[in-house]
N, C-alpha and C positions, 0 to 999 in steps of 0.2 A: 354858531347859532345865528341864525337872522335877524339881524337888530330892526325891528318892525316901527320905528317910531316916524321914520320917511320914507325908507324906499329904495333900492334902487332902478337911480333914476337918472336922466341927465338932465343938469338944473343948468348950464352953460347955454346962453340963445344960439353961441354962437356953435355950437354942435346939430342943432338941427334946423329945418327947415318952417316957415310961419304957417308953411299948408298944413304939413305935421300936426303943430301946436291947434289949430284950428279943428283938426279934424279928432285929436283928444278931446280937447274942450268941449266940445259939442256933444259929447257919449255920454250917455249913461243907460244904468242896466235897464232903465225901461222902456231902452227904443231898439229895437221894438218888442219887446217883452212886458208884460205889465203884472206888476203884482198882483196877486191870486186872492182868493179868500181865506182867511185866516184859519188853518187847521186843515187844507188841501193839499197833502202832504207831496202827491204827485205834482200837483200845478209848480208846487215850490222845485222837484225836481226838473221841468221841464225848462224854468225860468235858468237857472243856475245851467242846466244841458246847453239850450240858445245863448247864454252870455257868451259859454268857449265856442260853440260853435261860431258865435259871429264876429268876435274877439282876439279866441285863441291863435300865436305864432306860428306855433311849432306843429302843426300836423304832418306833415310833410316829411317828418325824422322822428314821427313815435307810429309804431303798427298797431294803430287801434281802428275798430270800427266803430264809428261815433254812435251812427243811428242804431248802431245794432247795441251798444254800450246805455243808449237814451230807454229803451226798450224791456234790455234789463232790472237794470234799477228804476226804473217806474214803478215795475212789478211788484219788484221790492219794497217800494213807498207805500205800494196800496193795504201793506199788512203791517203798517207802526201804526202808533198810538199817540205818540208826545215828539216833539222839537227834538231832543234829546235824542232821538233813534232817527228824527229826517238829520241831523248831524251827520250821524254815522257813517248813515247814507251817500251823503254828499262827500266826505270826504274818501267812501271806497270808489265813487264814482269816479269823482276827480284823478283819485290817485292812479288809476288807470293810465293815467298819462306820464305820471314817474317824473311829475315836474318839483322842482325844488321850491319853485318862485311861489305857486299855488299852495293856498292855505286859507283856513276861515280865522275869522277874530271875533270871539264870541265875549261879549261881555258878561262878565261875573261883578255882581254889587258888591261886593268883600276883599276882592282882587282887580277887580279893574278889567280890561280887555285881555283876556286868552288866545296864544297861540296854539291853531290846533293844528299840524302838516295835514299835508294829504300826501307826502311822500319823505318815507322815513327809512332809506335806506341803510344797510351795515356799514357801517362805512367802517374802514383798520383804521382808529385813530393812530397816529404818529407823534401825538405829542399830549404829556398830562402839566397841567398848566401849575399844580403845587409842585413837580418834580424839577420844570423848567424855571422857575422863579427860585428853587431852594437851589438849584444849580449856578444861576446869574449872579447871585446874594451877595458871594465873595468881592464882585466885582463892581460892587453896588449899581445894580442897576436901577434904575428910576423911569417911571412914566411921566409922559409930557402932560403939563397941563390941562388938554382937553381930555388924556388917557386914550388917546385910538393909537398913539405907537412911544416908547420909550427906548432908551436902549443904556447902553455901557462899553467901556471898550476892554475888551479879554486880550489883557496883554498888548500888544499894538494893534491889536485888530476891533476895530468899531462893530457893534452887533447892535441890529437894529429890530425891535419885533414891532409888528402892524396888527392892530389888533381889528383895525376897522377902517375899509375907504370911507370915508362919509363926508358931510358937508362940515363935521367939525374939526378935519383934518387940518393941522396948520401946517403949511406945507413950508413957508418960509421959516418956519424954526427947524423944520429938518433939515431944509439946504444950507443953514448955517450950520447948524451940527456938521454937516459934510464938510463944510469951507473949512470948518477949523479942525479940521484932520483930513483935509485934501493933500498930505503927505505919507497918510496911511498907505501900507502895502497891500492891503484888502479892505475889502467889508463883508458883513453876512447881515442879510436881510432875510428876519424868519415869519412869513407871515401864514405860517401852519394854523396862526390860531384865528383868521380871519376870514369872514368872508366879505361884505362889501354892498354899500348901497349907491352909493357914486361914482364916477366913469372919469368925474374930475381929478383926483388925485389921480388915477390911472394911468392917466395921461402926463398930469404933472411931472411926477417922481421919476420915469424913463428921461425925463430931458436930464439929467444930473448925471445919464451916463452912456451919452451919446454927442455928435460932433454934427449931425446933419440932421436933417427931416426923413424921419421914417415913415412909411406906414403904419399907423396903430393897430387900427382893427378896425371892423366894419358894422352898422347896426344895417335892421330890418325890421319894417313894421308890417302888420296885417292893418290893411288899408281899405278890406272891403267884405264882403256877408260869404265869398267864394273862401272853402282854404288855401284855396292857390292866392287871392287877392292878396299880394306881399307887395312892399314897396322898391325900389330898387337901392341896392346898397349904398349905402352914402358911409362916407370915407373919412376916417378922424385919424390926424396925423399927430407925432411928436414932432417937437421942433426943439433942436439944440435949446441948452441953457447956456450960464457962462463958466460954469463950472469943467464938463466933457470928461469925469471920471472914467480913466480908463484901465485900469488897471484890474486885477480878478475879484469877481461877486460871486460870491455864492448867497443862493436865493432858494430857502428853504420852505416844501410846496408838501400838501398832503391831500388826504381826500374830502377832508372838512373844509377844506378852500372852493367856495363857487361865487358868483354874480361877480360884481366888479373886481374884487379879488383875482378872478380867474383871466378877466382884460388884463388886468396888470401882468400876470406871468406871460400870455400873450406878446405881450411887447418886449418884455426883458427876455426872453428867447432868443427874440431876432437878432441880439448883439454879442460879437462874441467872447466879451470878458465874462460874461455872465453865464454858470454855469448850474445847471435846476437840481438840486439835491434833496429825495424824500421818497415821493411817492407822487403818482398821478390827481391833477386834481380833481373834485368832483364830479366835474358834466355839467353843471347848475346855470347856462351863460343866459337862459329868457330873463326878460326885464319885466316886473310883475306889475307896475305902476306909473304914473307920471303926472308930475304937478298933480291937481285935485283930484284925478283917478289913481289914488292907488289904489283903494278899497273902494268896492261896488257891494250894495246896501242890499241885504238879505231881507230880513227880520227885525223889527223894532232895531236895538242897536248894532245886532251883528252885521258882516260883512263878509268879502270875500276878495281875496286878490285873483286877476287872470295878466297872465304873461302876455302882452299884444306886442311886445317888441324879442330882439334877440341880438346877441354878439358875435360875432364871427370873426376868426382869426385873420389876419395878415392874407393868408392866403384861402381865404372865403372859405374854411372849413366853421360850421356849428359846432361852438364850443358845448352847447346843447346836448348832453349823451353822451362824450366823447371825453373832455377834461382835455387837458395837458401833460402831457408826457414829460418824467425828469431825466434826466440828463444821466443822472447816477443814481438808480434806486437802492433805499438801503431799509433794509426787514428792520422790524421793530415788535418787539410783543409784550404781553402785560408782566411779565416775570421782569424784564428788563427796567420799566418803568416801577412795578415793587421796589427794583434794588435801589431806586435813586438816579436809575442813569437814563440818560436821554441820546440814545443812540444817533439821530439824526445830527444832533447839534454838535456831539462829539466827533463823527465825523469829518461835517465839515469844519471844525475847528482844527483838527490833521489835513485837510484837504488845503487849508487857506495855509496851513503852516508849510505843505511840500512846493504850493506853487510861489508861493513870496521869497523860499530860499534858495531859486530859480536863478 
């Protein structure tokens, strides 16, 4: 699920450019859209239609007809009655797009701010999170501090689950965790259960098991009112740490894996101790926010994310639609997780045992 409390986002200056920053900072949904009159259910759909249109990343890799999309649902708008059903609305409108990143956040006085998708795809989950922790149990495993990743070591083998790229990643406790079992004959790194709002760890954690400067992966912005108006790719590297873990990872991937999550498998691809074991991740790579744009302002409290930026692999593929291919896919279904067992992770736990007795 998407942890909605930041974003993902890149908070690093030194990842992007001051024109960039400037040309976010300066947006908001009323330019040039202006809020409507209060109970103008169309005007509301029009405003929310212009935001993606002049906003929106990804048009370019989803086959929708916008205007023809704006048209529809208008129509539609002109026969509600209450907020409540222009919701609806909006979120069938949007979902058209089959973005991850897009969704409303509608405040509730009893609850607080609700997540509502607008794209809620089936995904095969690959992993149930009571089965994987009553599994670990033996081995005590524990969460870190901030709880975005924990782990335990299964026998000689360090296993590490990610629960969350985010800005409350401690990244240096994990490279010591590594230091002090840098004679380990593997690792497994399972972050099935994560998806990701920062780009910083992404980056980070690849240097712990590399020797040189790679290519990470590549963002893009929409830069201007055309859908063509993109920015040119600008290019985020790993760079060695001091550690240069080399030896075999397995790095456990599903389809509830997207945003900065999905950078991350991104780069651990390109090396070849690191071996993808699960399932494809989800497609999810647009970036829905940045700095005080994440949410653009609907209604009294409500809001709305639109994706104006996007990830792209190493080799300029849109992670967008597409996901990450595993290395070793392995079936998984709900009878298996009934019985207690977590096929994914048993797997790779014979997989890291046949290559370590190498």
């Amino acid at each position: 699920m998407y942890r909605i409390n930041s974003g993902f986002r890149i908070k690093s200056g030194a990842f992007v450019t001051a024109t960039i920053v400037s040309l976010i900072l300066s947006s908001c949904i009323d330019d040039p859209p202006t809020h409507p009159e209060v109970n103008d259910y169309q005007s509301y759909i029009t405003l929310v239609w212009e935001l993606f249109d002049q906003k929106y990343v990804a048009f370019d890799v989803k086959n929708v007809d916008w205007d023809a999309v704006h048209e529809e649902y208008s129509q539609m708008a002109a026969g509600i009655g209450s907020f409540a059903e222009l919701q609806d609305v909006i979120i069938q409108m949007i979902g058209t797009l089959e973005d991850k990143n897009a969704f409303l956040r509608i405040w509730d006085p009893s609850l607080g701010y609700v997540i509502h998708p607008t794209c809620s795809p089936e995904n095969e989950i690959n992993y149930v999170d009571s089965v994987l922790m009553a599994y670990l149990d033996p081995w005590m495993f524990t969460w870190d501090g901030s709880e975005t990743w924990g782990y335990c070591i299964i026998d000689t083998i360090p296993y590490f689950a990610i629960k969350g790229f985010d800005y409350f990643f401690t990244f240096q406790t994990f490279k010591d965790v590594i230091l002090d079992n840098i004679d380990a004959p593997g690792i497994i790194i399972d972050i099935r259960m994560s998806d990701g709002e920062s780009l910083v760890p992404a980056i980070q954690i690849p240097g712990i098991f590399t020797d040189q400067t790679v290519t990470a992966f590549f963002t893009q912005y929409r830069t201007g009112p055309q859908h063509d108006d993109l920015s040119p790719l600008a290019v985020h590297n790993v760079f060695s740490g001091s550690l240069d873990y080399m030896k075999p990872v397995a790095l456990l991937t599903g389809e509830q894996n997207f945003g900065a999550s999905e950078a991350f498998v991104s780069v651990m691809a390109q090396f070849p101790q690191v071996t993808i074991i699960g399932d494809t991740t989800g497609g999810g790579g647009n970036i829905p926010g940045y700095f005080d744009q994440m949410y653009w302002p609907l209604w009294e409290m409500d809001n709305i994310t639109c994706p104006f930026a996007r990830v792209l692999t190493a080799d300029t593929v849109s992670i967008e639609g597409n996901g990450i291919l595993p290395d070793i896919y392995v079936q998984t279904t709900p009878a298996d997780f009934l019985a207690g067992h977590d096929p994914v992770l048993e797997y790779a736990i014979e997989w890291i045992a046949a290559q370590t007795a190498r």
